[in-house]
N, C-alpha and C positions, 0 to 999 in steps of 0.2 A: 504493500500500500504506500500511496506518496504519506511522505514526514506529517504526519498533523498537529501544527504547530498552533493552530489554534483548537484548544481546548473549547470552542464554544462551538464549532463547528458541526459538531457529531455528538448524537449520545453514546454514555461511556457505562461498561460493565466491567466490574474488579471482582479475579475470583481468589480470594481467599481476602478478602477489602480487610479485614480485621487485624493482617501482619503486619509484622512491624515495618519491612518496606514497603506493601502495599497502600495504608491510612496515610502514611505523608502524603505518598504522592495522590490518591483519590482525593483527600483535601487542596493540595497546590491545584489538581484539573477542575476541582468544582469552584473554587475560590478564584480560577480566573474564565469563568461564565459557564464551565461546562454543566451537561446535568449527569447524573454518578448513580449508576446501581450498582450491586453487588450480591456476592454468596459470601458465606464460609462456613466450610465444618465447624469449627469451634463455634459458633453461632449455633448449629444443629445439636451438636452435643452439648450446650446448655454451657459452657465454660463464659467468662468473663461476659457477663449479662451486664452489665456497665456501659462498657463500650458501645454494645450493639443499640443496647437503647439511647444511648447519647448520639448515633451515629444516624438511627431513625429520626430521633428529632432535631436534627439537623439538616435534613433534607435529600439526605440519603437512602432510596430506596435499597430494602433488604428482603432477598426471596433465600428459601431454602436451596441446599445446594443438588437442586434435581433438574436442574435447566429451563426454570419456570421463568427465571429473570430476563433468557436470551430470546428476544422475540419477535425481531426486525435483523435486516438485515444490515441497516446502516448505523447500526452498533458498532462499535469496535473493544472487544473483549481483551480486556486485559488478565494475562496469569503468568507466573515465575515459569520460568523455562522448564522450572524441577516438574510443573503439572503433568500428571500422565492424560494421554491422550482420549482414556476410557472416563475421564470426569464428566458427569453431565452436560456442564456446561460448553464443553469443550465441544465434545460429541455434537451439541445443537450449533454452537458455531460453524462447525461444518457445515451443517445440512444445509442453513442459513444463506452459508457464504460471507460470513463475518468477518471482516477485518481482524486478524491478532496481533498482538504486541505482545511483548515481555517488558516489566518493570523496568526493566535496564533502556531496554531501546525507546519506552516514551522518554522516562528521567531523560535520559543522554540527546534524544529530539528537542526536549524542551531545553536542555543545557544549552546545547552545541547554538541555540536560537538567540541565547540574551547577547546584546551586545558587548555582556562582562561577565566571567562565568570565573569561580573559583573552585578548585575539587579540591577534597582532601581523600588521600590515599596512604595505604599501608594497614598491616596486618594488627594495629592495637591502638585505640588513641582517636581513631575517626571520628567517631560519634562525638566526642568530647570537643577536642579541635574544630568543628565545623559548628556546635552548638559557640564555641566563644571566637566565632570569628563573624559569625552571624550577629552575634554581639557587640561585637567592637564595628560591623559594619552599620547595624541599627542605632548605634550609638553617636555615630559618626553623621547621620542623615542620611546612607547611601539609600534605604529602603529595599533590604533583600530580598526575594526569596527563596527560604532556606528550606533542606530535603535533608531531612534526618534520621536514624534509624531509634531514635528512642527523644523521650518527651523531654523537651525543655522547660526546666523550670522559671526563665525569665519571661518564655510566652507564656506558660499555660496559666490558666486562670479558671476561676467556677465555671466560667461557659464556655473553655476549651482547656477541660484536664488531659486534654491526648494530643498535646501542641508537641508532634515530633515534626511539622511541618509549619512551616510562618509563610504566608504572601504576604509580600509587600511589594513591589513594583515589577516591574518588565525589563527593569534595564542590569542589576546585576543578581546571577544565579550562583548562590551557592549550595554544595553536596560533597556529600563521602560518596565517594567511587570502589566500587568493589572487585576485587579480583578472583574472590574465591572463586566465579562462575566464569571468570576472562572478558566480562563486561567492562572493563575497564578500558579495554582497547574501543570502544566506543565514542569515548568522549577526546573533546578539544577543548583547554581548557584554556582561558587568559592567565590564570594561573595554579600551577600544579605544583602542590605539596605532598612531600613526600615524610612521613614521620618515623617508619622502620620497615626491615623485610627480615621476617622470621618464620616457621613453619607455622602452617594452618594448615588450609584445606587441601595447598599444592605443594611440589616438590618443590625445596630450592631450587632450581635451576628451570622450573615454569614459573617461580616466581621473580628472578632477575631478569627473564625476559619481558613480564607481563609491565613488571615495574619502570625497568630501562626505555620500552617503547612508552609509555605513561610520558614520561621525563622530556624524551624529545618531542610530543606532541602538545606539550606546555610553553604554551609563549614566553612565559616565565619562569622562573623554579624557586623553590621552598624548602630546602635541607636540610637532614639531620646530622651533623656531622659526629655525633658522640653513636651513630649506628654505623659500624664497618661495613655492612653489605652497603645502605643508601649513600656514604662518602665514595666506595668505589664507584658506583651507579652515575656518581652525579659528577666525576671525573670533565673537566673542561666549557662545562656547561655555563658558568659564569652564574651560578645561584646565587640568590641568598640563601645564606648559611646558619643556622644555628643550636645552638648545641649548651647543654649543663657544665659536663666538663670539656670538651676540647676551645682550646685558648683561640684557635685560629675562629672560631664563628662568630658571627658579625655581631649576631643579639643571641648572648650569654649572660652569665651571672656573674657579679662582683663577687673572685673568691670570699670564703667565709661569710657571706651574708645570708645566706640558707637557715631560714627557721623552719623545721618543719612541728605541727602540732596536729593531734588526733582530729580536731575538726576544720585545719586550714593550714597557709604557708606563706610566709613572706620571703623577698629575694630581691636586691637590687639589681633589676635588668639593665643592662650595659649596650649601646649599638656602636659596636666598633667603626664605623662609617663619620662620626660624629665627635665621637668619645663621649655625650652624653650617659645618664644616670638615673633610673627614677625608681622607686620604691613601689612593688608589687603586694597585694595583698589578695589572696584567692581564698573564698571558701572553697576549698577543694584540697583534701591534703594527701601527701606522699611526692615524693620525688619524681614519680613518672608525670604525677599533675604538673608541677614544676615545668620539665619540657615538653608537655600538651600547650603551656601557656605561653610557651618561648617559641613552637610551632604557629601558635595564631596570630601574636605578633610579627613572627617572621613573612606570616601568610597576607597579615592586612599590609605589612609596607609593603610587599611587593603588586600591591594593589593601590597604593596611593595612600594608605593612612599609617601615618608618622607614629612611632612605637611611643612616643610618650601618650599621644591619643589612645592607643589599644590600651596600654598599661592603665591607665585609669578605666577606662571601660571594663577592662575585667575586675576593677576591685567590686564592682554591684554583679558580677557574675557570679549567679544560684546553683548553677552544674545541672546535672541529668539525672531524671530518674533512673534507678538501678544504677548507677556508677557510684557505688561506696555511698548506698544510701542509706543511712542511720536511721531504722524505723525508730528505735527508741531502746531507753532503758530500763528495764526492769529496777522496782526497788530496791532489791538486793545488788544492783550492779552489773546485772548481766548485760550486753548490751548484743541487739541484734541488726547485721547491715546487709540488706538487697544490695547484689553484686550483678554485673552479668559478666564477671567471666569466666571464660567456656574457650580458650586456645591456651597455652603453658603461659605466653608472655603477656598475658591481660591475668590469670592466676596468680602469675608469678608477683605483677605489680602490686595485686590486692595483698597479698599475704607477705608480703617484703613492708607493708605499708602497716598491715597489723601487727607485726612485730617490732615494731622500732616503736613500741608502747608495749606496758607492761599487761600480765595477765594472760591466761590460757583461752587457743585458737581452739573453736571447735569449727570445723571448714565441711562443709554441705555442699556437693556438689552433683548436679544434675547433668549430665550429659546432653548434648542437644540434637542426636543424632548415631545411629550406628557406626555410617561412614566415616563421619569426623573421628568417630572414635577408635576406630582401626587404625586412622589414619596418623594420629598423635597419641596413640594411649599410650606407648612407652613414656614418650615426652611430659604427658601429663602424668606419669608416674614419680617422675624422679624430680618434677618441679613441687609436687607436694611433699617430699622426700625430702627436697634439700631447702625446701623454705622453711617449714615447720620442724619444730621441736618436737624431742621425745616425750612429752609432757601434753604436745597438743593431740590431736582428735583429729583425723580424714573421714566421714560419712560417705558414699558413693550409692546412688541408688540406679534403676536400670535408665535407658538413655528414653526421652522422650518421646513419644510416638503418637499419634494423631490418627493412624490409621493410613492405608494406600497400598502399594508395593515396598519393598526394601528389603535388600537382604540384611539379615535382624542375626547375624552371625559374629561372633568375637564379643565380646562385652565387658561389662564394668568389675567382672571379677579379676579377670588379668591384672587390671590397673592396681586395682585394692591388694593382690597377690603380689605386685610389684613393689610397691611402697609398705609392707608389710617385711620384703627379703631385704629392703632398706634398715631397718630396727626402725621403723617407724609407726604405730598407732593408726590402724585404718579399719574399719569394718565397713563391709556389701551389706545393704539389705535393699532387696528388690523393691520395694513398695514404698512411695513419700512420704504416707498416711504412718507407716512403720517407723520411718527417720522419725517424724515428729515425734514421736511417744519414747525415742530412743533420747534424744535430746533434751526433752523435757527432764528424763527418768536423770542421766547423768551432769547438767549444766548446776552450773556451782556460783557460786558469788566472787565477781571479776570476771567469767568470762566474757569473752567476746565471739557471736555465734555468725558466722558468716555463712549465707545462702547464694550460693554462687550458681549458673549456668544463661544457656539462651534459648530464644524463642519461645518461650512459654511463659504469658503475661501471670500466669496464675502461683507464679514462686514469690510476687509481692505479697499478692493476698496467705501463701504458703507464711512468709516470714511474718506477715502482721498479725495471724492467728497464735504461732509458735510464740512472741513477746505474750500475746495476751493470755495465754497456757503459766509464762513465768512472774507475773505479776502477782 
């Protein structure tokens, strides 16, 4: 089908509207004049009734997912590449003759169209980085709209608690770009930021490809130079550069100025370009926040907004839901935090971050997927291995599943068996319902309970049931 750049042009069907890339982008197409139907299983199976009903009275029509929504032919159905082709919906698209897209290819239509487009890319840090540069650009008057994969807390509000998407104008786009699917070679960015390359869902060496042509298809470039894979990548490119520790990057940190604290960080960011100075203050804490914030900085100058501008835009930056979100503390001191991560090097950050504070880790994690977990379970063995103490606690329950095809082979016992031949504290129990009553039964006063995985909105409500069990 030709690009359909306007969103007002055609009516629109999203199947699985309730995902977490799906809801941004059906809000950025309805909020610039489209009109938005939708399915989803989770919707049929009765999960996160919140949403759908805030989604309905929004103006979003919502049918069950049997193909009852797909009903004209000048729809253009949108679903994840991952959809198999026997979905109802899918199946009537055909019959129909319906225009398809993949999430990747409208997002990247509608990117590649603004006259000023920012991606952020890399394997940890995305979500985060694009929420505070969305920031520092709304802050600035540029009027973004921003494509996120998890809700920001400086938009959302009572009558948009599911703000992982902002419109604001036509003229600059920003978005995390993904590579786990190779979507990433889609997009043309005015400027492209790179934050790190480390295993996920692809091999190293699909990943320096995916990344390197990323890099040269950026007008601009956005660097990490404290990552050895994205410094060699960004080899002559004439980026901006910057980095926590290595000396050479433009916008770093004045040694010794690093506070880090349990609920936030200060850091006198430095732009070597200038030799200018200004004092950072993030609710957001740990060190990888740190160079999340030195990435968004780096990302808006190369965009036009001068780093003392961003540095102050981020001191009113609220952060993301799920990203080390502190549901609360129990009276006794327990404290419990919505995490989403689900790769070694977003685990690794949460629990590198809970450690450098006193008190025993109980770490909950959910898998979000078979494949991913074949595909990293060593990796994710020996990061809970070597981040956590003999004193802390691994929980591991089986991986996610919604229902569909998938080979449902290898699983969370390996991992658990892994970090157990470590001398480390891990127990499997297949069932979440099971974690919980295991958590409650062992959690102590001081702990700290972290609920970590992805794709599944229902580990919030999981973690805000489990505090209200230790109260």
């Amino acid at each position: 089908m030709d690009t359909p750049l306007k969103p007002s042009a055609r009516p629109w069907f999203f199947c699985g509207i309730g995902g977490s890339g799906m809801l941004p982008l059906a809000q950025i197409v309805q909020g610039l004049g489209g009109t938005v139907a939708g399915s989803d299983r989770s919707r049929d199976q009765g999960r996160t009734p919140d949403k759908f009903a805030w989604l309905a009275n929004h103006g979003f029509a919502l049918f069950p997912q049997d193909g009852s929504g797909v009903t004209s032919p000048d729809q253009v159905v949108v679903a994840s590449a991952a959809v198999e082709d026997t979905v109802p919906e899918i199946v009537r698209a055909r019959a129909l003759g319906c225009d398809r897209m993949t999430r990747a290819e409208l997002n990247s239509a509608l990117f590649n169209a603004a006259p000023a487009s920012v991606a952020i890319a890399g394997t940890s840090g995305k979500s985060t980085v694009t929420a505070m540069l969305g920031w520092i650009f709304h802050s600035a008057g540029r009027a973004p709209t921003i494509m996120n994969g998890a809700v920001m807390k400086n938009f959302a509000s009572a009558e948009n608690p599911f703000a992982s998407a902002h419109v604001g104008g036509s003229e600059l786009y920003v978005s995390e770009v993904d590579e786990s699917d190779g979507s990433i070679a889609l997009y043309r960015p005015t400027v492209g930021v790179l934050l790190n390359v480390s295993l996920d869902h692809k091999s190293m060496d699909e990943l320096r490809l995916l990344f390197a042509d990323f890099l040269r298809a950026s007008a601009t470039c956005a660097v990490n130079l404290d990552d050895p894979e994205v410094k060699a990548l960004a080899q002559g490119l004439g980026a901006i550069t910057f980095g926590v520790s290595d000396p050479s990057a433009r916008i770093s940190v004045e040694p010794g100025s690093a506070d880090y604290g349990m609920s936030g960080l200060s850091a006198v960011v430095t732009d070597g370009s200038d030799g200018s100075a200004d004092r950072l203050s993030l609710a957001m804490p740990g060190r990888h926040n740190l160079a999340n914030a030195l990435a968004a900085i780096a990302g808006a100058a190369a965009a036009g907004v001068a780093p003392s501008e961003a540095v102050a835009a981020l001191s009113s930056f609220r952060g993301l839901a799920r990203r080390f979100d502190v549901i609360g503390t129990s009276p006794g001191g327990i404290t419990v935090i919505d995490d989403f991560g689900h790769n070694p090097e977003k685990c690794a950050a949460t629990l590198r971050t809970l450690k450098q504070h006193s008190g025993r880790v109980i770490a909950f994690f959910q898998p979000h997927g078979y494949g991913p977990l074949r595909q990293m379970g060593r990796e994710l063995a020996d990061t809970f291995a070597r981040e956590l103490g003999p004193d802390d606690v691994t929980i591991i329950c089986d991986p996610v599943y919604f229902g569909g095809t998938v080979d449902r082979s290898g699983g969370s016992q390996d991992v658990v068996a892994a970090i157990s031949a470590a001398d480390r504290s891990a127990e499997y129990i297949a069932e979440r319902a099971a974690v919980a009553d295991r958590i409650a039964a062992i959690a102590r006063d001081g702990d700290r309970i972290a609920i970590m995985g992805a794709r599944d909105d229902t580990l919030t409500e999981f973690a805000r049931n489990l505090l209200a069990r230790l109260r």
